[in-house]
C-alpha positions as CSV (number, residue, x, y, z in Angstrom):
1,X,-237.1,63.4,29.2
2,X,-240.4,62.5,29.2
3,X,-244.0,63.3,27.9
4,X,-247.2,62.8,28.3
5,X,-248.6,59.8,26.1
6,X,-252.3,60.0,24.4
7,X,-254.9,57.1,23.9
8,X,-257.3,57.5,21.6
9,X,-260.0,55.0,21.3
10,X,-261.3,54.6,17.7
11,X,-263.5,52.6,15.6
12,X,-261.7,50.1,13.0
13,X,-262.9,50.1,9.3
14,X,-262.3,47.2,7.0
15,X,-260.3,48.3,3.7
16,X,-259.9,46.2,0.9
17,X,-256.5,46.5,-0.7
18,X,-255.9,46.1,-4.4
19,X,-252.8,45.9,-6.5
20,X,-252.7,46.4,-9.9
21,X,-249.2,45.3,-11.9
22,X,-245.9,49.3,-15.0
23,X,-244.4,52.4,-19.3
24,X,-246.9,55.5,-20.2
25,X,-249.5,53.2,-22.2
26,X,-249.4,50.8,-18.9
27,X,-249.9,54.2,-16.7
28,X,-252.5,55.5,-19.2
29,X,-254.6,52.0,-18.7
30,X,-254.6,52.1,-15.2
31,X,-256.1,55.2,-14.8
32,X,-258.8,54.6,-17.2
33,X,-259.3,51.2,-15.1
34,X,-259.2,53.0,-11.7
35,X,-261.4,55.7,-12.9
36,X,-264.4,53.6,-14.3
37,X,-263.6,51.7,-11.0
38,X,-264.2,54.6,-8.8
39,X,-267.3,55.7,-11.1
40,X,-268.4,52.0,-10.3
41,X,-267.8,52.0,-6.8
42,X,-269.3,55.9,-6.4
43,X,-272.5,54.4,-8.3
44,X,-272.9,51.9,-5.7
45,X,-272.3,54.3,-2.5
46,X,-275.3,56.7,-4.1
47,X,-277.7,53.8,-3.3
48,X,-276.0,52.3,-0.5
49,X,-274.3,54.9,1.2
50,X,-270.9,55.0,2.3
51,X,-267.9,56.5,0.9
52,X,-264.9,56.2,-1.4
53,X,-260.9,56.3,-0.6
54,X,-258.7,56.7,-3.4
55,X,-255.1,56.4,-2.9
56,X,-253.0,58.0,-6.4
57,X,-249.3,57.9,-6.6
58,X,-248.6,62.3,-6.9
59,X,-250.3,65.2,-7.0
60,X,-250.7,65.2,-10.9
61,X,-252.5,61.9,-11.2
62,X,-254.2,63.1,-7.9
63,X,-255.3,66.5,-10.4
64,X,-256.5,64.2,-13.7
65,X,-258.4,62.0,-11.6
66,X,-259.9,65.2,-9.6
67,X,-260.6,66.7,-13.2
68,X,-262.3,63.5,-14.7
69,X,-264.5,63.0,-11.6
70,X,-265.6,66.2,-11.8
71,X,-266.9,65.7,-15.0
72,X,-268.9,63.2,-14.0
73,X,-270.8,64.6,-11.5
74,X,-273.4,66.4,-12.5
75,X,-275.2,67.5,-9.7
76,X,-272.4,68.7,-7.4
77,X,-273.6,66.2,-5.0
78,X,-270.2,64.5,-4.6
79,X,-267.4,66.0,-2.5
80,X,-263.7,65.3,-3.4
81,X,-260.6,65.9,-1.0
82,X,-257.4,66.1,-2.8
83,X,-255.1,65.7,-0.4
84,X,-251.4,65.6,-1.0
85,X,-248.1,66.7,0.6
């Protein structure tokens, strides 16, 4: 059998990749980190443009994260895309 194969030509984007070392008071510190990370990071795009990628581990940190950012923004000017499986 054979089918039909697809090239798609693309643009490449550089990602920086960050690990962070884990018991519930280790999971709660993390996502405190990550989120005043993100905030960080989100302050930064405001004035610079760009935008931020999040990878979270399930759909409930996914959820807490999506709840906390949305507390933050006050304006509705940010747009978040919880995507999960």
């Amino acid at each position: 059998m054979s089918c039909p194969a697809l090239k798609v030509e693309g643009r490449v984007f550089p990602v920086n990749i960050k690990y962070y070392p884990s018991s519930q008071d280790y999971i709660n510190s993390v996502e405190n980190i990550l989120y005043s990370k993100v905030l960080k990071k989100i302050s930064e795009k405001k004035y610079n443009g760009g935008h931020v990628l999040v990878f979270l581990a399930g759909v409930d940190e996914i959820n807490r994260m999506l709840f906390k950012m949305q507390k933050y923004d006050d304006f509705g000017k940010i747009i978040y895309f919880p995507l999960h499986g």
